[in-house]
C-alpha positions in Angstrom: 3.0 16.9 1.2 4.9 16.9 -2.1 8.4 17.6 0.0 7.2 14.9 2.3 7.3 12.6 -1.2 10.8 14.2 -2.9 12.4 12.7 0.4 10.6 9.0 0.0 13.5 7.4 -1.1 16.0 8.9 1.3 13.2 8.3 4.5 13.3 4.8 3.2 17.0 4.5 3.4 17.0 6.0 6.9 13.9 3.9 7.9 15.8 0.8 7.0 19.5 1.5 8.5 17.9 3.0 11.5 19.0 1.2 14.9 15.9 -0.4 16.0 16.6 -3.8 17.2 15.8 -6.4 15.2 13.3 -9.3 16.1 13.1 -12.9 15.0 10.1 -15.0 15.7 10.6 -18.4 14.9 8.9 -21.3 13.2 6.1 -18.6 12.4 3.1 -20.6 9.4 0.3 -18.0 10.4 0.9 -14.0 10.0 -2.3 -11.3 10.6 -1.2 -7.8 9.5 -4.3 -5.5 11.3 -4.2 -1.5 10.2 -6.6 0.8 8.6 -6.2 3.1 5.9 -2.3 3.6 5.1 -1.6 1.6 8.0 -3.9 -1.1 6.2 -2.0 -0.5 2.9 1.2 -2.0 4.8 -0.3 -5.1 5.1 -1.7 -5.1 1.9 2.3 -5.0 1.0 3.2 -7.6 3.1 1.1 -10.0 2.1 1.9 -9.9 -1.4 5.8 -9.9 -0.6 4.9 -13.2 1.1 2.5 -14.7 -1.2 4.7 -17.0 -3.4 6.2 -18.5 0.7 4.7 -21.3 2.9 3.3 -18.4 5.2 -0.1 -18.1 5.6 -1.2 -14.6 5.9 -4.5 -12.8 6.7 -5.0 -8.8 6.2 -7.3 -7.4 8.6 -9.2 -4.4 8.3 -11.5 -4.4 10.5 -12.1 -5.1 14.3 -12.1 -8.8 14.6 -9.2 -11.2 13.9 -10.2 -14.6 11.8 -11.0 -18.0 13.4 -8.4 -19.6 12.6 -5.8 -17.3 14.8 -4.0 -19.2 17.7 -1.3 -19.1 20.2 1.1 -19.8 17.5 0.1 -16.6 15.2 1.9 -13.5 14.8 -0.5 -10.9 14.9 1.6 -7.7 13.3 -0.6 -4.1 14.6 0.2 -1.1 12.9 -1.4 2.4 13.4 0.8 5.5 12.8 -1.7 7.6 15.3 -1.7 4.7 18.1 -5.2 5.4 18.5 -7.0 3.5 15.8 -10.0 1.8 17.6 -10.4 -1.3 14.7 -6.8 -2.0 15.4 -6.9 -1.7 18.9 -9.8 -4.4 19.4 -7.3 -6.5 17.3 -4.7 -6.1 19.7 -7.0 -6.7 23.0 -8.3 -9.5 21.2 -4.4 -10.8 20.5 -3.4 -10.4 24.0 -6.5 -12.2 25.4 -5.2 -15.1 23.1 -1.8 -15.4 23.9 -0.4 -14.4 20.6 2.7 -13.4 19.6 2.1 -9.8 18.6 4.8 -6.8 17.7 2.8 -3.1 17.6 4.2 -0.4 15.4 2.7 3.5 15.8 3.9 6.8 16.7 2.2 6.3 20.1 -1.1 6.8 21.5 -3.2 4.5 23.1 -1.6 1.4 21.7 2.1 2.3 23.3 0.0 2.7 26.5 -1.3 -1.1 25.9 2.0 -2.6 24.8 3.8 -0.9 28.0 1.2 -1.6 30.7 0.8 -5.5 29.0 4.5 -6.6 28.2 4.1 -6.5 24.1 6.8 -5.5 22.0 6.4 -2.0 20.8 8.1 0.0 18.4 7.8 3.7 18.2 8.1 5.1 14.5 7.5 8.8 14.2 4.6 9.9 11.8 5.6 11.7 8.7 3.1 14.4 7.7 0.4 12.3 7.9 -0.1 8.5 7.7 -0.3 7.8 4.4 2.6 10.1 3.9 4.6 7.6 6.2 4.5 4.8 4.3 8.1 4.2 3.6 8.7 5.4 7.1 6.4 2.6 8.4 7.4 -0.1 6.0 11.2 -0.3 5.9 11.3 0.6 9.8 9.1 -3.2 9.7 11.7 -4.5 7.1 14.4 -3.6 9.2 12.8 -4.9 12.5 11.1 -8.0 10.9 12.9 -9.2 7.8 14.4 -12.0 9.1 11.1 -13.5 10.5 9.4 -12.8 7.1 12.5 -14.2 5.3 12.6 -11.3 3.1 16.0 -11.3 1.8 18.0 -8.0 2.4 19.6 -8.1 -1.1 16.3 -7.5 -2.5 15.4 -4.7 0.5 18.7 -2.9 -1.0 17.5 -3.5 -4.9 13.9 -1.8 -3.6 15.6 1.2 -2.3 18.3 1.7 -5.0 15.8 1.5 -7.5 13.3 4.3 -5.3 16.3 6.9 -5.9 16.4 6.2 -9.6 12.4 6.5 -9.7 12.7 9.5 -7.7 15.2 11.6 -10.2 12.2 11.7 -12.8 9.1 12.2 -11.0 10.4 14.6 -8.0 8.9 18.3 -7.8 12.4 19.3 -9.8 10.5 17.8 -12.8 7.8 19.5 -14.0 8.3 18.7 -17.9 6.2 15.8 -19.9 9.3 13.3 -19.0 7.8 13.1 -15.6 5.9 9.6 -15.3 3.8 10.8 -12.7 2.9 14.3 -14.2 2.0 12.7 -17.4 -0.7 10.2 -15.5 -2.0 13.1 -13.5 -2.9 15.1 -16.6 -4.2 11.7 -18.4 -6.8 11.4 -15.9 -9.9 13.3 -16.4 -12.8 11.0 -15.4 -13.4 8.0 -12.9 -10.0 5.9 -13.0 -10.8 2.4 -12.7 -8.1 0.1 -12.0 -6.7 -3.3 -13.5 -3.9 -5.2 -11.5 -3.0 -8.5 -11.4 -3.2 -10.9 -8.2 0.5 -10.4 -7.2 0.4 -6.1 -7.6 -3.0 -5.7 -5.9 -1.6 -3.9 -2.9 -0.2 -0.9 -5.7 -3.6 -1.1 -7.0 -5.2 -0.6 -3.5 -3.1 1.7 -2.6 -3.6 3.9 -5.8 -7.4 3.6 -5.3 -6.8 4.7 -1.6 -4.8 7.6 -2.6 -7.2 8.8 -5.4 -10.1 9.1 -2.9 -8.1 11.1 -0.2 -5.9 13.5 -2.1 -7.6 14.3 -5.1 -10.9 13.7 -3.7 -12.1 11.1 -6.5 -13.7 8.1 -7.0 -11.9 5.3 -7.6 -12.1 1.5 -8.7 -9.9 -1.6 -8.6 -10.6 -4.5 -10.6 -8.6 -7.8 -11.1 -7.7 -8.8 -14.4 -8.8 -11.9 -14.3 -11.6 -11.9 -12.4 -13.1 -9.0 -14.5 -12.6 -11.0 -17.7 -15.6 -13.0 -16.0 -18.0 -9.8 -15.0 -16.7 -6.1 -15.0 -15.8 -6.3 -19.1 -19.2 -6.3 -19.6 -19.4 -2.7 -17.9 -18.1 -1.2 -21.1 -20.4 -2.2 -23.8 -22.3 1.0 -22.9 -20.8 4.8 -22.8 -19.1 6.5 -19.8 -16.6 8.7 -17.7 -14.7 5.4 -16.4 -11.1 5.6 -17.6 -9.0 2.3 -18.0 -5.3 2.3 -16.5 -3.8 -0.6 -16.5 -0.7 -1.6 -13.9 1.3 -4.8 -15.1 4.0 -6.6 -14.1 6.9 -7.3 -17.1 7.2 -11.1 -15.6 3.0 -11.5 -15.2 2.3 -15.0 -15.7 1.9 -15.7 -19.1 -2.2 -16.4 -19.2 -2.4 -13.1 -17.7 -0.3 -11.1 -20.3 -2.4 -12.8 -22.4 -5.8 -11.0 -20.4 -3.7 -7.9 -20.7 -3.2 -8.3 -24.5 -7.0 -9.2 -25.7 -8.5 -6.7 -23.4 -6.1 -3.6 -24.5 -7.5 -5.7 -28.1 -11.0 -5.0 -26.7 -10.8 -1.4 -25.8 -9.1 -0.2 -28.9 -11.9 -2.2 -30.9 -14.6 0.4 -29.3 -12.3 3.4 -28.9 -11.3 3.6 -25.4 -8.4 5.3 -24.7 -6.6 3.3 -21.7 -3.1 4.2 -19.7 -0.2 1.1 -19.4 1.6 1.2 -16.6 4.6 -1.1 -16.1 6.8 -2.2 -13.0 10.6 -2.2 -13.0 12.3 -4.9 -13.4 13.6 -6.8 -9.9 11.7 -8.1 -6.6 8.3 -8.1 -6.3 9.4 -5.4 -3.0 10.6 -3.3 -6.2 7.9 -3.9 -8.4 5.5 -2.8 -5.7 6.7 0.1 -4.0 8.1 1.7 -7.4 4.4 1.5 -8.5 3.4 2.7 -5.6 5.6 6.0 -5.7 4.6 6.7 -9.1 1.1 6.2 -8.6 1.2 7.9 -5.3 3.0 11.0 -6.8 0.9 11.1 -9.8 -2.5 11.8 -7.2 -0.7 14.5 -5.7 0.2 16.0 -9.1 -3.6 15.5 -9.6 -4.6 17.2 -6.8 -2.2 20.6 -7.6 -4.3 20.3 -10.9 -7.5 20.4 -9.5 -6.4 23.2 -7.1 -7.1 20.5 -3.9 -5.3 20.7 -1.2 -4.7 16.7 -0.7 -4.0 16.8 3.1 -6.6 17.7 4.9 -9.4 14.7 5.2 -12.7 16.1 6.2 -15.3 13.0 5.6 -13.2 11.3 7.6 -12.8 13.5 10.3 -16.3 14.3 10.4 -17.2 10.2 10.5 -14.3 9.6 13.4 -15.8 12.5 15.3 -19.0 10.8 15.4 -18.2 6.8 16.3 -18.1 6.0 19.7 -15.2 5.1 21.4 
């Protein structure tokens, strides 16, 4: 897996200049991203890149699209096994409303459905495994969609420059204390819990996400806001919970100002806590940075443990048992 993650930056690159042919739906207010797991951690991406634009956008993890979904919605499927049954429903259920829909997986079921049914389908090959082909999956979709999304490509470029440059200190060359993601990977010892803000939830998810299938942990995510208002209250007694903090250098200002009396609150009772902070640029940038050092840092983690972090069993053991 870690080779798989030395070439991020350079799958990106490829993923982005490839030659799939680019769509454009137009006039587009309503957007559904539908995946699970990694696939769902795309649309997680998405719809924070979009959530500052007049787009309305819905994440869906699970099998049943939202009310609210008509003709006029652009239901985006994504499933790097093409057999994922929640995301599969969500495409039968599309197609039975006349949505406009665009499928992404490496085939499977769901290139069988968009062949037999007319719906546009792009094949992306799966990298290792799906959560390992997340830059695959996302700039083969930045590519392919960008100009629907109105994401601009300058800041598609700026996202992948600044991958290389993150890449050079936390690749499998760097062993040494410099490394970013090393350095978290050894910091963690307990139960990592979380804090994000609304706009870098996605790196938080995916973090949490990644935790729980490589290294085998349990993880939590918590809002900074919202746990100003409930999950602070969590630490007036002992535990193995460890703080780690993931901020934006442009958050809005009453949110560094969360950051600053909570990192106020947990050296007042002697909490150690880790900062991490997002390179300067896009919010495409700030997120999938993040999301390579944090991603990196559980794999580190897992060499650590001595855990292999690709093989899944719980997983495999729960799919083996759901009916089709």
């Amino acid at each position: 897996m870690y080779k798989i993650y030395d070439e991020w930056a350079d799958i990106a690159s490829e993923a982005f200049m490839s030659e799939q042919k680019p769509v454009n739906f137009k006039n587009i207010k309503h957007i559904i991203f539908a995946g699970m797991g990694g696939s769902g951690a795309i649309g997680d991406m998405f719809s924070s890149i979009l959530s500052k634009t007049p787009i309305h956008v819905n994440v869906v993890k699970g099998y049943l699209l939202p009310q609210t979904v008509t003709k006029e919605s652009l239901v985006i499927a994504t499933s790097v096994s093409g057999n994922t049954s929640e995301t599969l429903s969500i495409i039968y259920a599309a197609h039975k409303i006349g949505c406009k829909i665009i499928v992404f997986s490496s085939g499977g079921k769901m290139q069988k459905y968009c062949t037999d049914n007319k719906i546009d389908y792009r094949m992306i090959p799966k990298t290792h495994s799906p959560r390992a082909s997340f830059t695959s999956y996302l700039y083969s979709m930045l590519n392919i969609l960008h100009e629907t999304l109105e994401i601009k490509k300058q800041d598609i470029l700026e996202s992948l420059e600044n991958l290389k440059k993150i890449n050079q200190n936390i690749n499998s060359k760097n062993l040494t204390e410099d490394n970013e993601s090393v350095k978290l990977a050894k910091w963690i010892s307990g139960i990592p819990v979380i804090y994000y803000p609304f706009g870098l939830q996605s790196a938080a998810i995916r973090f949490k996400n990644s935790l729980q299938e490589n290294v085998k942990l349990h993880a939590m995510t918590e809002d900074i806001i919202e746990s100003s208002h409930n999950g602070i209250v969590s630490w007036e007694i002992d535990s193995n919970v460890q703080p780690i903090l993931i901020k934006g250098n442009d958050d809005y200002v009453k949110t560094k100002e969360r950051w600053n009396i909570l990192k106020e609150y947990f050296q007042d009772k002697k909490i150690r806590f880790y900062e991490m902070n997002s390179v300067n640029g896009s919010i495409l940038s700030k997120l999938i940075c993040l999301i390579y050092i944090l991603d990196y840092a559980t794999i580190y983690k897992a060499a650590q443990n001595k855990i292999d972090p690709s093989p899944v069993k719980s997983i495999d053991f729960l799919k083996g048992k759901l009916k089709d």
